[in-house]
N, C-alpha and C positions, 0 to 999 in steps of 0.2 A: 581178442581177449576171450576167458573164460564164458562160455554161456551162463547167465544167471538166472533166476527165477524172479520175477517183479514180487513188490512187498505186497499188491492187493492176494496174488496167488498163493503168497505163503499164509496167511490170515484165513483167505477161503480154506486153506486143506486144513487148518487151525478148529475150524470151526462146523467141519466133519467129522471129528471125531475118529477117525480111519484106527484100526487094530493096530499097525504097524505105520509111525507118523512117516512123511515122506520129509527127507533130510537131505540128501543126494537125488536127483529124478532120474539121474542118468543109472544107476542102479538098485535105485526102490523103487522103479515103472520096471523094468526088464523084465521080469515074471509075468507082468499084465495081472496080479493077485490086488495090486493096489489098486490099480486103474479101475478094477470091476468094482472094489470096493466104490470108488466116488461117483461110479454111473449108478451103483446101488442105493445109493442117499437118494435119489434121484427116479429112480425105478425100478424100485423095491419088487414089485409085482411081476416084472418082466427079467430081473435078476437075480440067480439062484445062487447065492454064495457056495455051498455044496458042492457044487458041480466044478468051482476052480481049487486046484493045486497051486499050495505056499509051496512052492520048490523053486527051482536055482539048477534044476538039468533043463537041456533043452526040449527034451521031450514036453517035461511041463510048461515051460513057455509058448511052445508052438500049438498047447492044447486051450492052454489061459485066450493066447491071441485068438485064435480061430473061435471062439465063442463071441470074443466081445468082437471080432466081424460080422459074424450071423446076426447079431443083435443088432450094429450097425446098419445092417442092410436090411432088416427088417422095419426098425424104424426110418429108416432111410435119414440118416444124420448124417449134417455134410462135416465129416471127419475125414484127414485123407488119409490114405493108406500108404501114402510114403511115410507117410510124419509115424505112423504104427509099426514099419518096419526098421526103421531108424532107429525106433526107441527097443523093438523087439531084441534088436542086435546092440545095442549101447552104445550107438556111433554117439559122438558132440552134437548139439544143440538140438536133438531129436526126441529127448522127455520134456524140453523145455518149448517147444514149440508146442507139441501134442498138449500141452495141459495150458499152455495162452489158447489152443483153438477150443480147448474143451472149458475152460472157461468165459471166454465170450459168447457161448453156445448155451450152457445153462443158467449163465447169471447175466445177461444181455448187457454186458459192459466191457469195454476194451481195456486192459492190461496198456498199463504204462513202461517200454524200455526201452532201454537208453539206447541211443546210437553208436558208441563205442562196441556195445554188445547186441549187438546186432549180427543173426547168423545165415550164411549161409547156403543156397537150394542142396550142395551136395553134401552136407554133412560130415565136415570133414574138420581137420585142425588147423587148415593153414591160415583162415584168419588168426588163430593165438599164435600162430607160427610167426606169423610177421610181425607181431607186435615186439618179439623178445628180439633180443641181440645178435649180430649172425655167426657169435660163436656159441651162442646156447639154442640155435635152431638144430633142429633135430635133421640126421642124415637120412640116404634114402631107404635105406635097408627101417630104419624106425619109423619112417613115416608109413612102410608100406604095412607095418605092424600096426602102425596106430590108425589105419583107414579101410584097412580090408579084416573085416572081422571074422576068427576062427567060426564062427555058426554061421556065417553068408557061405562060405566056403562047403559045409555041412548040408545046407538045406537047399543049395544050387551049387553042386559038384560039375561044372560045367568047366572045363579048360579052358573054353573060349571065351568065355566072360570073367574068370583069373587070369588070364594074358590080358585081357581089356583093361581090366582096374590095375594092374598090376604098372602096366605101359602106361596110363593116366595118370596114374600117380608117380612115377619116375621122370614120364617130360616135365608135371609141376615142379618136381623137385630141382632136375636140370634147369631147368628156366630161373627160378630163383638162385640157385648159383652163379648162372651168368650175370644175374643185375646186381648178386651182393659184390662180383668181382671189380663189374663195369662200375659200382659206386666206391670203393678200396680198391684200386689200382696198385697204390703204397705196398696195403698189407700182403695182396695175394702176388706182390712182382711182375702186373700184367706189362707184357711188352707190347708193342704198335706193332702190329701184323702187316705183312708182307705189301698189301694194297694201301694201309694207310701210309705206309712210308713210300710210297710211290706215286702218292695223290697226286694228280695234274688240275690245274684248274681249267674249264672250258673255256674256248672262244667268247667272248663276248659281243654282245649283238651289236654293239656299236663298234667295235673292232674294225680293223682293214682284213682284208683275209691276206693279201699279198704281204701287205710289213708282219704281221704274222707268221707266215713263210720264211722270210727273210732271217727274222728275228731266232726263229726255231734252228734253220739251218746253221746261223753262224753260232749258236751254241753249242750243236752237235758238231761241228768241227772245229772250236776249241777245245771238247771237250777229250774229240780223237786225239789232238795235236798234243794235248799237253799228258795223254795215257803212252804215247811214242815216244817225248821227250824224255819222261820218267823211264822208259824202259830202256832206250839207247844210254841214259847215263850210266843206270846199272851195269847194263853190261861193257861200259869204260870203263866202271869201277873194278868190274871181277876183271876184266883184261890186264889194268895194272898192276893187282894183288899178287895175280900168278908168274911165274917164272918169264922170264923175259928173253923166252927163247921162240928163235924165229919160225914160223912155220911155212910151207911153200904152199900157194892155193891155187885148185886144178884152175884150166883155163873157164869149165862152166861158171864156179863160183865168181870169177872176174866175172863172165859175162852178166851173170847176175847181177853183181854189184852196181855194175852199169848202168841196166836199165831199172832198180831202185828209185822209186819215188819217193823225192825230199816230205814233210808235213809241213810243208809253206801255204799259207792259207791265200797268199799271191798267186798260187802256183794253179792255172787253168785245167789243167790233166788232175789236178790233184782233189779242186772243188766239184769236178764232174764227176770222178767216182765215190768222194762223199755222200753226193746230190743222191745217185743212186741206189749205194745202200742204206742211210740214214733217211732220207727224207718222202715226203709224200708226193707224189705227182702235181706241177701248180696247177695244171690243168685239172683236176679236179677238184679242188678248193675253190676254182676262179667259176665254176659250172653255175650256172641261174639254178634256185631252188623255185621248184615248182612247188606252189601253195593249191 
């Protein structure tokens, strides 16, 4: 779901007094004009209001940020600097972290939030992703809009790290496509693929291995027997449809015909060359397994 703001947070910036109240954190922190604001309640002496730009280019934010890090590291406050650049760029849940850690830090008390809203190390959307319905989740070409921010792109022109984010966030994407499929099978018409319709089930340990053998082989030669059945009738049928004019056959084809093996499953000549195209060797089924 939506990241929210706890109600102690909203009360404390309440009662700051701030020039400009904070309403949205995800873009009244983006400047860092605000942010210096509530460190300045706080550290009046060591924070020069003066010296930040109320703007909304990125120049001014990357001048607002860079201050309140020197300040940072001066005091040495343990504030991190992902949760700084998350909010720098407007990702989700990255003003609203930034101001729970910056609240438990000047008013030594933990911020109450809910578990439903609860976000995320990468800063990103897919937990509200998932909460919606999977035809109002959003495709990948938007997702990669809504996670890779035009000023990451600006301030780390790097190819290599826009093919990284770019490629992470399109497997998420893929990935969740295949588990909304695998759960709507109905909707998206998935069919049972090639190996599921071919499932065997294994041996079992308490099995014979030899009736097993047995069992295998005479179903792969009913199975011969009755694909040669179906095809010899066909071709009676086409023989009586056609003209019933008689043909002469050279002496080879007699010969042929001759030695023609019946699919009689009685038939000795006939199970032997079953045996060895269909089937597995029993000598190796029947082999001791070494433990």
């Amino acid at each position: 779901m939506v990241a929210r703001t706890a109600r102690e947070i909203l009360r404390w910036l309440e009662g700051l007094y701030l020039t400009y109240p904070v309403v949205i954190p995800k873009w009244d922190l983006s400047n860092g004009y605000a942010y210096a604001e509530i460190l300045h309640a706080y550290f009046s002496k060591d924070i020069n209001m003066f010296a930040f730009i109320n703007g909304r280019s990125l120049n001014a934010r990357l001048l607002n940020w860079a201050l309140i890090k020197q300040f940072i590291a001066k005091k040495n406050l343990p504030i991190s600097i992902e949760l700084i650049d998350a909010t720098l760029h407007g990702k989700d849940g990255g003003a609203e972290g930034l101001l729970e850690q910056t609240y438990q830090l000047l008013t030594n008390k933990k911020p109450f939030v809910d578990p439903p809203y609860e976000r995320d190390g990468s800063f990103s959307d897919h937990p509200y992703q998932q909460n919606l319905s999977y035809y109002e989740q959003a495709h990948a070409s938007k997702s990669i809009k809504n996670n890779l921010k035009l000023s990451e792109l600006l301030t780390d022109p790097s190819y290599a790290y826009q093919a990284k984010r770019s490629q992470t966030i399109l497997d998420q994407a893929r990935a969740d496509r295949q588990a909304i499929r695998a759960a709507n099978p109905g909707r998206f018409c998935v069919k049972p693929t090639l190996a599921e319709r071919c499932l065997r089930q294994p041996l079992q340990p308490d099995s014979n291995a030899q009736d097993w053998y047995f069992k295998s082989f005479d179903s792969r030669s009913r199975s011969v027997a009755s694909i040669t059945n179906k095809s010899s009738s066909v071709k009676h049928q086409s023989r009586h449809t056609s003209a019933n004019v008689p043909k002469r056959r050279s002496p080879s084809q007699q010969h042929s015909d001759k030695e023609q093996i019946d699919a009689n499953e009685d038939n000795a000549l006939y199970k032997e060359i079953i045996l060895r195209q269909h089937a597995v060797p029993l000598g190796d089924l029947l082999q001791p397994i070494e433990s």
